[in-house]
N, C-alpha and C positions, 0 to 999 in steps of 0.2 A: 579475898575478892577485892579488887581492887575498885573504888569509885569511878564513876563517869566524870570529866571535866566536865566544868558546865561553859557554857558560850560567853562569849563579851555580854550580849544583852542581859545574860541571867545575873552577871557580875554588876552590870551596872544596877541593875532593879535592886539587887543585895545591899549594894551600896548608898541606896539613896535615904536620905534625912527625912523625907516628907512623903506620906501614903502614893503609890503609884497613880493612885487615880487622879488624884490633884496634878501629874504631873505631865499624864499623857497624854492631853488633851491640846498640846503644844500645839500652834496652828503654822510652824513654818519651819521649815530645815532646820533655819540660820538660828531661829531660838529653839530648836532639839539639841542643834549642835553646840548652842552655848551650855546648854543643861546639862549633856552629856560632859562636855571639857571641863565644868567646875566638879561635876563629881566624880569623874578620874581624870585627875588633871593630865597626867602619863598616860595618855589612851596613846594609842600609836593609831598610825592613818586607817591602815586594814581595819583594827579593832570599829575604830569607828563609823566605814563604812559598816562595815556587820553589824552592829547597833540599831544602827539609822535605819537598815533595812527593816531586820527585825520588830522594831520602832513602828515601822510602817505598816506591817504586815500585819502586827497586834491591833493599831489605831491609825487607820491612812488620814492622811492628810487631808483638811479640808478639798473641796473644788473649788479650783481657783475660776472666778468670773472676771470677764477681762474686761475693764472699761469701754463705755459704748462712745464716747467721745474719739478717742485713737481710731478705733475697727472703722465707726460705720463715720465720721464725719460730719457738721455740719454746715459744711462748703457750700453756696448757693443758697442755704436756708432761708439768713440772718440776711434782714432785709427785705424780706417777702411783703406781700400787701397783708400780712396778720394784723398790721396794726394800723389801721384804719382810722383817721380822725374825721369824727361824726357830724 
């Protein structure tokens, strides 16, 4: 009987030096995907997306909260009569 291949993700979790749970806790793509590329350095692009998904699916990503300065402005504020001299 022959075995089942296993996926990129199962390949890379095999592959890692340090317990998975230290490792998935990863808070951003961009250091998933440096973590993934030192542990196969040969990943090919495909493999990697598959990973990344994978990756997500097991432990998503933070929510990103977006700074309130950018969204909401405060244009006309600054310079209001808040500051009162008594």
């Amino acid at each position: 009987m022959a075995q089942a291949s296993i996926t990129p993700f199962q390949a890379f979790k095999n592959a890692l030096t340090q317990p998975w749970d230290k490792i998935k806790t990863a808070d951003t793509k961009a250091e998933r995907t440096d973590i993934i590329k030192e542990v196969l350095p040969q990943v090919t692009a495909l493999d990697l997306r598959s990973i990344l998904s994978d990756w997500e699916s097991d432990t998503p990503l933070p929510t990103q909260t977006a700074p309130a300065g950018p969204l909401w402005g405060s244009t006309g504020l600054s310079g209001s009569s808040s500051h009162r001299g008594g």
